[in-house]
N, C-alpha and C positions, 0 to 999 in steps of 0.2 A: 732800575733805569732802563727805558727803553728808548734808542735812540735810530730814529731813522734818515738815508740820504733822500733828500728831496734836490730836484734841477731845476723845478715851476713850483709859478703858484697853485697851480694844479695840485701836484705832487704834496705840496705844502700842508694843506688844507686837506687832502684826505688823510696824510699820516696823523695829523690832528685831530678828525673826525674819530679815526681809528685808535687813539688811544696812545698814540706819543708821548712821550714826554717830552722829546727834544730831536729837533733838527741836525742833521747836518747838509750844511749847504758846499755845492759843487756844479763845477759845468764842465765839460767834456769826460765823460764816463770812459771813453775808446781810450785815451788820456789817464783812466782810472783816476779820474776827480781833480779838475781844477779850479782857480778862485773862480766864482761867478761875478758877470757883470755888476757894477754898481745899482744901475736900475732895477738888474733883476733882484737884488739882494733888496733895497728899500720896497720894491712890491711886493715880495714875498713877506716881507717884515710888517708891512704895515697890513696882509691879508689874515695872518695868524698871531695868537698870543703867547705862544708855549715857546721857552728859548731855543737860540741858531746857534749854532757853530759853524761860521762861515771856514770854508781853506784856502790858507795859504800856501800856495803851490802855481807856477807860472810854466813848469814846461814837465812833463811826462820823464821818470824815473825820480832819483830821490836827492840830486843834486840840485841845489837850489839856484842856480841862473841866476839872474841878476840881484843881489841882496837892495840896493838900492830900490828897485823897481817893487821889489816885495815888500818894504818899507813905506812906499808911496801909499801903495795900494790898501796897507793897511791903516793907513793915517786918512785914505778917502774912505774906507768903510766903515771907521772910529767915526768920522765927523758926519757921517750919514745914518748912525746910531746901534752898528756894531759892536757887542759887548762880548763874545765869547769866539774863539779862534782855534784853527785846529792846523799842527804845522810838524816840523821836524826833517832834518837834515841828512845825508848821507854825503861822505866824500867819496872818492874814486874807488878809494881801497873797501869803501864801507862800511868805515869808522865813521861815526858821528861826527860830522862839521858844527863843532862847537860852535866857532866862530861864527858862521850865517846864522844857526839857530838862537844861539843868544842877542845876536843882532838885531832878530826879526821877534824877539819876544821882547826886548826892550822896546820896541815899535810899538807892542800891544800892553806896554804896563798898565799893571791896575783890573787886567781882563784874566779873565780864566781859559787856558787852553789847553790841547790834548795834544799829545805826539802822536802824532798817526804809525801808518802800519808798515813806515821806516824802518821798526825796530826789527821786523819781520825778516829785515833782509841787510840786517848788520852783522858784521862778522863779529862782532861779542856783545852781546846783547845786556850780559850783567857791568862791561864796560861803557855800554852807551846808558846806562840807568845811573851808573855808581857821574855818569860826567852831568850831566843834563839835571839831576837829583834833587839840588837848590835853586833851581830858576825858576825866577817869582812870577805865580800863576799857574804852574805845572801841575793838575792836577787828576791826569786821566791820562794813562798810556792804552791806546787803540793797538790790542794785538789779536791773530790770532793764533801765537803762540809757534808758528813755521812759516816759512815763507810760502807752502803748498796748500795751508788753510787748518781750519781749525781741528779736521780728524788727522789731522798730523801733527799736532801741535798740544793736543790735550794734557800730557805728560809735562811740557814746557811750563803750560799754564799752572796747574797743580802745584808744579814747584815753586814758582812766583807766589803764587795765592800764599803760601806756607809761609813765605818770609814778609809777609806784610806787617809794615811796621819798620823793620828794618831800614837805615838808610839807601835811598834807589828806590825803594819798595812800598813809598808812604802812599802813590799814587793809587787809583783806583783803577782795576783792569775793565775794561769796555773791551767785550767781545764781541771780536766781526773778522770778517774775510774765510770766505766759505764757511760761516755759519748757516747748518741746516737745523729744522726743525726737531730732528732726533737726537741732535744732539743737548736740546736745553733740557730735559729731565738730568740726564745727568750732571752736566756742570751745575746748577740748581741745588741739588745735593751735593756737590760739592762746594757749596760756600757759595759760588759767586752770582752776581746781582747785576749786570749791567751788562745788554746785550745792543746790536749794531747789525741791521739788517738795509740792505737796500735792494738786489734782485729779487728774492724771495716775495716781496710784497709786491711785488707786479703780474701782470699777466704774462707778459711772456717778453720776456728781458727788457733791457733800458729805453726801448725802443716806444713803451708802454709805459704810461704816467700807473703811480702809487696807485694802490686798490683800498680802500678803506674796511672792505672787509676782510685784505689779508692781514691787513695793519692788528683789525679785531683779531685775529685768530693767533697772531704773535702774542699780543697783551694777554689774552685769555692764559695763553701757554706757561709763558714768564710769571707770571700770577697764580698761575696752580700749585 
């Protein structure tokens, strides 16, 4: 699985060109990724074929603002033919906000979604898996194993991989945030299969729409 952030149609269509398998969709990067407009989500949708993961995320860090509003917005992107979501909560202390997350995942029944890179920056990581565990559609937790990125997080990850299977653990790990190029031979070898890149495929940061040929160069990599 290889899964890129796209902002435009732009972006969209070359991650596509380049060997995508999947979307994820977001607006304001500086924000580090929030929901995208409705229009931009049905033009992107209707430019490309290969599945979105739109986010649900209304304001910058990991506390989730208005649950109602994130409810809204997921019942406009449902009814504009959103099927796959990517979301996940933190409270003050850092503990997973059950409460807003299962809120907003009941919003998306019947859809598949991923808990983003929340988990990265929770204060128990095997407590926010062991709580989140059975909510229906959870099937991909987006980490990159630290909250400082993935060459710090390797160890984390390895461990995780190991209890797959377990309950917490049935999800699939999507690796991203400070994923570099060097590092996929080895995870590779170690088992895992599901990467998440969005600055690396640009020219030169978020500033710069998707490059198609860096997209080729990730897929090649992932594939080897």
């Amino acid at each position: 699985m290889f899964e890129v952030i796209a902002l435009t149609v732009q972006d969209a269509q070359a991650a596509e060109a380049g060997g995508a398998d999947r979307l994820e969709l977001v607006a304001d990067m500086a924000a580090d990724g929030l929901t995208p407009a409705l229009a931009d989500f049905a033009a992107i949708r209707a430019a490309v074929s290969i599945p979105l993961r739109v986010m649900l995320r209304i304001r910058d860090g990991f506390t989730p603002g208005s649950v109602d509003e994130l409810r809204e917005r997921a019942a406009a992107l449902r009814a504009e033919g959103a099927e796959e979501f990517v979301l996940g909560f933190l409270d003050a202390e850092g503990a997973v906000d059950l409460a807003a997350t299962t809120a907003v995942a009941e919003a998306v029944a019947g859809c598949r979604w991923t808990f983003h890179r929340a988990i990265d920056h929770s204060a128990d990581r095997d407590a926010l898996r062991a709580a989140v565990a059975d909510l229906p559609g959870l099937d991909t937790f987006l980490t990159s194993g630290a909250a400082t990125g993935v060459t710090d997080g390797q160890e984390v990850l390895a461990g995780e991989l190991a209890k797959a299977g377990d309950p917490g653990y049935r999800q699939r790990i999507l690796i991203g945030g400070g994923l570099r190029a060097e590092h996929v031979p080895g995870l590779r070898a170690a088992g895992f299969d599901a990467f998440h890149v969005g600055g690396p495929v640009r020219a030169n940061g978020w500033d710069t729409p998707v490059d198609p040929a860096k997209v080729a160069e990730w897929r090649a990599l992932i594939d080897s």
